[in-house]
DOVOFI-414501 format. One line per field, with one value per residue (C-alpha): z, y, x; residue number from 1; chain. Coordinates in steps of 0.5 Angstrom, whole numbers, plus 500, padded with zeros to 3 digits. Each point is the difference from the previous one (the first is absolute). Layout:
residues N
Z	(Z, ...) $
Y	(Y, ...) $
X	(X, ...) $
seq	(NUM, ...) $
mol	(A, ...) $
//
This chain:
residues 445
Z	(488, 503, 498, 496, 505, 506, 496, 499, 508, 501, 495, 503, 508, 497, 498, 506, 504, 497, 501, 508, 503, 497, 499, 498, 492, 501, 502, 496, 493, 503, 501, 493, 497, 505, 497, 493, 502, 503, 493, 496, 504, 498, 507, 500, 500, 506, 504, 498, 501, 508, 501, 499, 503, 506, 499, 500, 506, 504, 497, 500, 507, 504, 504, 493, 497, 506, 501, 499, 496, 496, 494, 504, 504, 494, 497, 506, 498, 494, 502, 505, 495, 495, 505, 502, 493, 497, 507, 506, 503, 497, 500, 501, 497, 505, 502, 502, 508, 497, 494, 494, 498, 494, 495, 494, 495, 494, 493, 493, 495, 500, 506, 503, 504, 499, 502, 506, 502, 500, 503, 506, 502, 500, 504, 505, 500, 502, 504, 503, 501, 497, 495, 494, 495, 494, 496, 492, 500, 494, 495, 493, 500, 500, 499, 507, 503, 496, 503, 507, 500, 497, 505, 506, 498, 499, 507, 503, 501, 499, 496, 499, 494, 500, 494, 493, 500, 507, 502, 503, 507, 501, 499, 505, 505, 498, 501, 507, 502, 498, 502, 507, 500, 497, 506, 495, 503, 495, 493, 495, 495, 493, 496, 494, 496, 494, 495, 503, 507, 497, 503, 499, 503, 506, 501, 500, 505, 505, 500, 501, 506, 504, 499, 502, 506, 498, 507, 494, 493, 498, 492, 496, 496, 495, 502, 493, 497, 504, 502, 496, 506, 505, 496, 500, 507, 502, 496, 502, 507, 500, 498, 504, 507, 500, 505, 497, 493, 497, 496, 494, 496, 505, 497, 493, 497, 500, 504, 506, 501, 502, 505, 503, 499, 501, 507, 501, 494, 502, 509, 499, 502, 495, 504, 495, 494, 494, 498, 496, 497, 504, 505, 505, 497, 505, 506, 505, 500, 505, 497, 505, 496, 494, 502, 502, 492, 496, 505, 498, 508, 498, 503, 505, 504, 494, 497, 507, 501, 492, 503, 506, 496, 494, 504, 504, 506, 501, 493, 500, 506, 496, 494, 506, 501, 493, 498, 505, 500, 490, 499, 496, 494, 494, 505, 505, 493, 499, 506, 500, 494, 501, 508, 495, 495, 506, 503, 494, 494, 503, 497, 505, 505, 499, 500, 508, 501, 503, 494, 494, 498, 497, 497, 493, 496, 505, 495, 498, 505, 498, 498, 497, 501, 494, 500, 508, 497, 494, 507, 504, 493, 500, 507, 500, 494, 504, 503, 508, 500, 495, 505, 506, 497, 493, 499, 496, 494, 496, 491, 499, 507, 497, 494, 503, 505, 495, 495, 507, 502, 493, 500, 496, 503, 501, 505, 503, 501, 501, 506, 502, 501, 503, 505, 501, 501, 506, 503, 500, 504, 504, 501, 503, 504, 503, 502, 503, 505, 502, 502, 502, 502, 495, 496, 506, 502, 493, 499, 507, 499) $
Y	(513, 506, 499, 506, 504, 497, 503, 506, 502, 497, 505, 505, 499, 498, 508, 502, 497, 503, 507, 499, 505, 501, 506, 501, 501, 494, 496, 503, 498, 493, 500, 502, 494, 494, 504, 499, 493, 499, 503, 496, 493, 503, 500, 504, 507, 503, 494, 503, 507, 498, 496, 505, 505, 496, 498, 507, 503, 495, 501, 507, 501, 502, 494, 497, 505, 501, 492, 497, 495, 504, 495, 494, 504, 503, 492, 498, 504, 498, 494, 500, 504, 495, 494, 505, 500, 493, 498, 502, 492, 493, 499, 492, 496, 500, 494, 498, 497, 496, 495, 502, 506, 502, 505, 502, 501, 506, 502, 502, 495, 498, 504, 492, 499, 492, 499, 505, 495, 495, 502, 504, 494, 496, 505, 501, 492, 500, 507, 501, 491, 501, 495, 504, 499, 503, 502, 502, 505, 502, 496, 505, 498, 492, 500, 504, 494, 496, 503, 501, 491, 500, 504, 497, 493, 502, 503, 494, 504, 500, 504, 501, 501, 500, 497, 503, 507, 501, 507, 503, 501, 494, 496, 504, 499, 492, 501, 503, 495, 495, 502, 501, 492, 497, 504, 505, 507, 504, 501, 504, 502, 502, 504, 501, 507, 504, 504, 506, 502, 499, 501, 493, 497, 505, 498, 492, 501, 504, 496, 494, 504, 501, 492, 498, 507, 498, 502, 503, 503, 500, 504, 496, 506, 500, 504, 501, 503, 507, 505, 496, 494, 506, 503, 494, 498, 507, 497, 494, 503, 505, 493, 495, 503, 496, 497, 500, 499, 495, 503, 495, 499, 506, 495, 503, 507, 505, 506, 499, 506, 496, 497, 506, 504, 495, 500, 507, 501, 493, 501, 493, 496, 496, 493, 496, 500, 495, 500, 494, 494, 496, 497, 503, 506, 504, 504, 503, 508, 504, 507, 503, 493, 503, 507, 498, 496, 506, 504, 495, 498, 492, 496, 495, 497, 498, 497, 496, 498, 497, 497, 496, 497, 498, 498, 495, 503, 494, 502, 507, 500, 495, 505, 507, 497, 498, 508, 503, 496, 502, 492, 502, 495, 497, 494, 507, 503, 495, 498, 507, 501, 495, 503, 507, 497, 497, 508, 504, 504, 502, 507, 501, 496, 505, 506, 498, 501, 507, 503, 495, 504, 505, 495, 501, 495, 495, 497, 497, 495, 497, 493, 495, 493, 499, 503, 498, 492, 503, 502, 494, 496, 504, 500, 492, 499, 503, 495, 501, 504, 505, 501, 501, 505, 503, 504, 493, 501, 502, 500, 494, 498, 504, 497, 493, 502, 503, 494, 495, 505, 501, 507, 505, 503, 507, 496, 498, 507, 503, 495, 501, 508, 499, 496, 506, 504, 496, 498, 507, 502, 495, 502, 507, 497, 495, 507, 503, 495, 499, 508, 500, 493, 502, 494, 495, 504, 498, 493, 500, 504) $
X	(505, 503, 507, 500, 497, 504, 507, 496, 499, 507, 503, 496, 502, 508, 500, 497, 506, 505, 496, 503, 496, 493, 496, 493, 502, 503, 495, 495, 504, 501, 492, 498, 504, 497, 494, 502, 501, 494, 497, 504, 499, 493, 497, 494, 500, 496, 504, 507, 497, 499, 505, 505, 496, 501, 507, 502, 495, 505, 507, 501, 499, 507, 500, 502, 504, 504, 501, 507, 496, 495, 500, 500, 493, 498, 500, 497, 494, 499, 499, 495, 496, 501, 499, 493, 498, 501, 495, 504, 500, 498, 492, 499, 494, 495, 498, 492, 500, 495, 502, 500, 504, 497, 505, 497, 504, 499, 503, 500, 503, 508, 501, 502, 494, 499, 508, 499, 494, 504, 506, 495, 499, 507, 502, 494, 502, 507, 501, 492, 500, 493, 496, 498, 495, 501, 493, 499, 495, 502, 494, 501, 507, 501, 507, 500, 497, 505, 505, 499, 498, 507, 503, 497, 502, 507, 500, 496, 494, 493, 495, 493, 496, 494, 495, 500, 494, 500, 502, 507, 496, 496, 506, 504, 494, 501, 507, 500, 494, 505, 507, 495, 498, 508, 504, 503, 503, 500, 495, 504, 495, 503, 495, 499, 505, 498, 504, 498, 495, 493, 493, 498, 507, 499, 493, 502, 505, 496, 494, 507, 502, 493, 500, 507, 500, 507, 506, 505, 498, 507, 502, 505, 503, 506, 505, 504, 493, 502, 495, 495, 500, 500, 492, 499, 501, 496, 494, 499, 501, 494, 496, 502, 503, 508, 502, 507, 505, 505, 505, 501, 507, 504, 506, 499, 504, 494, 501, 497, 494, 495, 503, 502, 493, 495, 500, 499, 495, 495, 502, 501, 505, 504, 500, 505, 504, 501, 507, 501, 496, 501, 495, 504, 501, 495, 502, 498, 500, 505, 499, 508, 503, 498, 502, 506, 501, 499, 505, 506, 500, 497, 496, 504, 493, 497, 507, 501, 493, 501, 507, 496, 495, 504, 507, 503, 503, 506, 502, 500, 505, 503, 501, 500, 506, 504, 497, 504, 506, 499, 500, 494, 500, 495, 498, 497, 498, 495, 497, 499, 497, 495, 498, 499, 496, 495, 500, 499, 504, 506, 500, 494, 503, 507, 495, 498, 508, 502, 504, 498, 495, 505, 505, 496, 496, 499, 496, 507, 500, 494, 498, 495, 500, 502, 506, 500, 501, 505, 504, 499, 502, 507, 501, 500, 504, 506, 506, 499, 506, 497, 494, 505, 504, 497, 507, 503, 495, 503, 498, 500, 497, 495, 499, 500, 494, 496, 500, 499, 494, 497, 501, 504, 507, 497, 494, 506, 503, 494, 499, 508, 498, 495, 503, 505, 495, 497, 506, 502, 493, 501, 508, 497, 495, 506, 503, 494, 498, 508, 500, 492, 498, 495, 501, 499, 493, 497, 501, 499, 492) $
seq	(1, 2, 3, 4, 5, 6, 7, 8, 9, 10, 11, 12, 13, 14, 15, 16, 17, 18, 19, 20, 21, 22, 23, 24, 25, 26, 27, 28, 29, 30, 31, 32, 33, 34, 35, 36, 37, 38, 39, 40, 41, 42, 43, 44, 45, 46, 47, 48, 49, 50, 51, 52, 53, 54, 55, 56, 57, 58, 59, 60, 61, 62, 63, 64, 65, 66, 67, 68, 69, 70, 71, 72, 73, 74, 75, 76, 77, 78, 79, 80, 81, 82, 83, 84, 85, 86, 87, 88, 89, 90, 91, 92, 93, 94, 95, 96, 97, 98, 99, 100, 101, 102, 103, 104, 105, 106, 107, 108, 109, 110, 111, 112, 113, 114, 115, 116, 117, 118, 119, 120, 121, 122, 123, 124, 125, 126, 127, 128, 129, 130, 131, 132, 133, 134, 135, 136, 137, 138, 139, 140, 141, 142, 143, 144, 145, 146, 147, 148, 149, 150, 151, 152, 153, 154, 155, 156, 157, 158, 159, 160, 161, 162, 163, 164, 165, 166, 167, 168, 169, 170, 171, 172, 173, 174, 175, 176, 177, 178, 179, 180, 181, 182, 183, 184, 185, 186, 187, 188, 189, 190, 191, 192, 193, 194, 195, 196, 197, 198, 199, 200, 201, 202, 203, 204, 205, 206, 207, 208, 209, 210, 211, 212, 213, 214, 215, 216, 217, 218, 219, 220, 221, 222, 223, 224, 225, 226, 227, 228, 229, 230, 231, 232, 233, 234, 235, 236, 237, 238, 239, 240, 241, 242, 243, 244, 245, 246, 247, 248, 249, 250, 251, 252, 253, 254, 255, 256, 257, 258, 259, 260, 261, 262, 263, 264, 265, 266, 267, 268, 269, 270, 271, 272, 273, 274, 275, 276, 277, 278, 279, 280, 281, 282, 283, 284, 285, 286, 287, 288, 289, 290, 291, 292, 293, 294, 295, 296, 297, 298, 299, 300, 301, 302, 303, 304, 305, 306, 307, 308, 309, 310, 311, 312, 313, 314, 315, 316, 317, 318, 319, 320, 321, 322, 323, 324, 325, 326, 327, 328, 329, 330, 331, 332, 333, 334, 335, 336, 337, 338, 339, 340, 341, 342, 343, 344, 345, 346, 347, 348, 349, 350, 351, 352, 353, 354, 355, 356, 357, 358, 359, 360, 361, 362, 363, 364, 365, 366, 367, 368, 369, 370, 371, 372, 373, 374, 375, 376, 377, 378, 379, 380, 381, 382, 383, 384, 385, 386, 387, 388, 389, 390, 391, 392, 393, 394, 395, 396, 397, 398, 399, 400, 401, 402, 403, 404, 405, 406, 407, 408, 409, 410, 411, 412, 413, 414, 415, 416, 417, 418, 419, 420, 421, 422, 423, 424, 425, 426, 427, 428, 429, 430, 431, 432, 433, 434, 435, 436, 437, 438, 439, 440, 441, 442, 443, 444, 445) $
mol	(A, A, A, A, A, A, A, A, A, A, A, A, A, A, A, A, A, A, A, A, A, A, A, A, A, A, A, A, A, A, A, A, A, A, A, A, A, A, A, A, A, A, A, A, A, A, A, A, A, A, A, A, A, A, A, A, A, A, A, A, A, A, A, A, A, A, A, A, A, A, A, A, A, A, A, A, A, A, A, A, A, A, A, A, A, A, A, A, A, A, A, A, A, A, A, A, A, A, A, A, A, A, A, A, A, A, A, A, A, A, A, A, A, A, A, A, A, A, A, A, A, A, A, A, A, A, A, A, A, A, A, A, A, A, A, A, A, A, A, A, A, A, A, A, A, A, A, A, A, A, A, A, A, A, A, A, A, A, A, A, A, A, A, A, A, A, A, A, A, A, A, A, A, A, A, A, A, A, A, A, A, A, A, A, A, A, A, A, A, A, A, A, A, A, A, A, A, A, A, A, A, A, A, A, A, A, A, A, A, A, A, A, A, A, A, A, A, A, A, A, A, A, A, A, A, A, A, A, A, A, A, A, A, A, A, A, A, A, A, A, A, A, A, A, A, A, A, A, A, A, A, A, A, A, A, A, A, A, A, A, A, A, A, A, A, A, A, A, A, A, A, A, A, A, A, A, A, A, A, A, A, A, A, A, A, A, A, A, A, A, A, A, A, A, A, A, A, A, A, A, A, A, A, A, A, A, A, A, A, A, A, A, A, A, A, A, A, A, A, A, A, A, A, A, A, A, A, A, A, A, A, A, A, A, A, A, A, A, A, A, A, A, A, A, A, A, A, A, A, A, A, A, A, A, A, A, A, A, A, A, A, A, A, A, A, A, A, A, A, A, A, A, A, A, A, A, A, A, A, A, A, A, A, A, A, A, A, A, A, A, A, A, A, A, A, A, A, A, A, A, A, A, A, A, A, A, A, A, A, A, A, A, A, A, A, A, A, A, A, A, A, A, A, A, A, A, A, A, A, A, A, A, A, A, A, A, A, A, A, A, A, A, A, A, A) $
//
């Protein structure tokens, strides 16, 4: 989402670099264009205004301007206030000491509130060790209800609803009084959304609050509607008293705005971000990870923590070694692909890399599973020899490989550049970890 806006501030600090020694005008025409970024990213206006405000009280002092390193601080700057902008450290669930945990969930319509329920509770199951039970409030939309059993069942979880006619509220006062008697931890409630903030739908989930006296009110809110989501968010809070956000479809190409002036413009924090369909695709919010994303400076702890919970630690030393020593072949490509497919998309994934974020459209290294299974064909129609040592493949190789695959030859040539293109990047990562021993620390994390 903040590709654009990273390459922007890149450009930005690459310029003050070359300045050498920096003076006030320096810094000041540095600042009006991060500003025009902020803008253009549509960040809300006042939070652009005070961010640079804050920025420039603290950059033009002579300890900065003097410094050897006066870029160098002046970035260390913005990244603080960024990091304070986006929340300053992450906020985590609340947890009740007495069992169980109630989280209400709010929304409009479309902004993914019922997948949000859901994938809520995989990850309070698989990261807090708590037993969930999934609640469908939301009794003017069958389909929602529908949609969170489906859920549920394919995530082996249980969901209550209650009977046909009874009110949102009295179905979570059931829900909790069951979820108390069955050892459930947790009782996420997912309410019902409108298209818009009416008074009937405000009152319906305040009288649900006083009932369920929920530990957390978390707002879901889609981040591609822009300034949109962040009204939306302010209203919702001047009636509802937030506890916290979860930004949806952060994966997606918008520009950004909302999640950088939610947290200031609503005071509360941002708790997790959706960043993909899949059920997994919810994470914890960390506002300096996220500072340093739009800095072009990576997320190397979100990456590792990936890598440890999708990879096996024998076989990544087995595949440390073979990098460092440039063996990387198709047999390496594909086991990789599969371990990138378990971790996320891999433009996210080369975004959490520092430096990556300005290597262009990262979009480019994406992938579907279908065309994930049109690799993996082609990969395995090729001889041993072929996977060893792509450099044999030849025309007429190609042609053979295609057929066997059930593919076309230019497949076959996108797949062969996109192997060079990795093979390079692991080349370089080889060289890295051989001058800094960088390399090892990773796969070693």
């Amino acid at each position: 989402m903040f590709q654009n806006l990273s390459e922007k501030l890149s450009a930005v600090f690459d310029k003050l670099r070359r300045s050498g020694k920096l003076t006030e005008k320096d810094i000041d025409a540095a600042l009006n264009e991060v500003k025009m970024a902020l803008l253009e990213a549509d960040v809300n206006f006042r939070v652009v205004k005070n961010f640079v405000k804050k920025v420039k009280e603290k950059a033009v002092g002579s300890e900065i301007l003097q410094s050897l390193t006066p870029t160098q601080q002046v970035v260390k700057i913005v990244l603080a206030e960024l990091t304070d902008l986006l929340g300053k450290e992450r906020e985590k669930i609340k947890i009740s000491s007495k069992k169980p945990t109630v989280i209400m969930m709010a929304g409009l319509q479309g902004s993914g509130k019922t997948t949000t329920t859901a994938k809520l509770g995989l990850y309070m199951r698989k990261h807090e060790k708590k037993n969930p039970l999934l609640v469908a409030c939301d009794v003017y939309r069958p389909a929602a209800i529908k949609q969170l059993q489906v859920l549920g069942q394919q995530l082996s979880m249980e969901v209550f609803a209650g009977e046909t006619g009874t009110r949102p509220a009295e179905i979570a006062r059931q829900a909790i009084d069951y979820a108390r008697d069955n050892d459930f931890d947790v009782v996420i409630l997912d309410t019902a959304g409108r298209l818009h903030i009416d008074e009937q739908m405000m009152g319906e989930i305040k009288e649900l609050k006083e009932v369920a006296a929920p530990h957390e009110v978390l707002l879901v809110v889609d981040a591609m509607t822009g300034q949109d989501a962040v009204n939306m968010a302010k209203s919702f809070n001047e009636m509802l008293e937030l506890s916290g956000l979860v930004l949806t479809k952060l994966d997606g190409d918008a520009r950004g705005g909302a999640a950088l002036s939610i947290r200031e413009v609503t005071g509360k924090p941002v708790k997790f971000v959706g960043i993909g369909e899949k059920a997994s695709a919810l994470e914890p919010f960390f506002p300096e990870r996220m500072a340093q994303r739009i800095l072009g400076m990576g997320d190397v702890l979100s990456l590792i923590e990936k890598a440890q919970a999708t990879m096996d630690a024998e076989k990544m030393k087995e595949m440390e070694k073979r990098v460092l020593e440039a063996e990387f072949n198709f047999n390496d490509f594909l086991y990789q692909l599969n371990q990138i497919k378990k971790m996320g998309p891999l433009d996210q994934l080369l975004g959490m890399i520092p430096g990556m974020s300005g290597m262009g459209n990262l979009s480019e290294f994406s992938f579907d599973d279908k065309r994930f299974k049109k690799f993996e064909a082609i990969v395995l129609s090729m001889t041993n020899a072929e996977r060893n040592n792509p450099d044999l493949i030849d025309g007429s190789r190609r042609k053979r490989i295609a057929k066997g695959s059930g593919n076309e030859v230019q497949d076959v040539n996108q797949l062969l550049k996109q192997f060079a293109q990795m093979r390079k990047m692991m080349k370089q990562l080889g060289s890295l970890g051989k001058k800094k021993s960088r390399m090892s620390k990773f796969f070693g994390m």
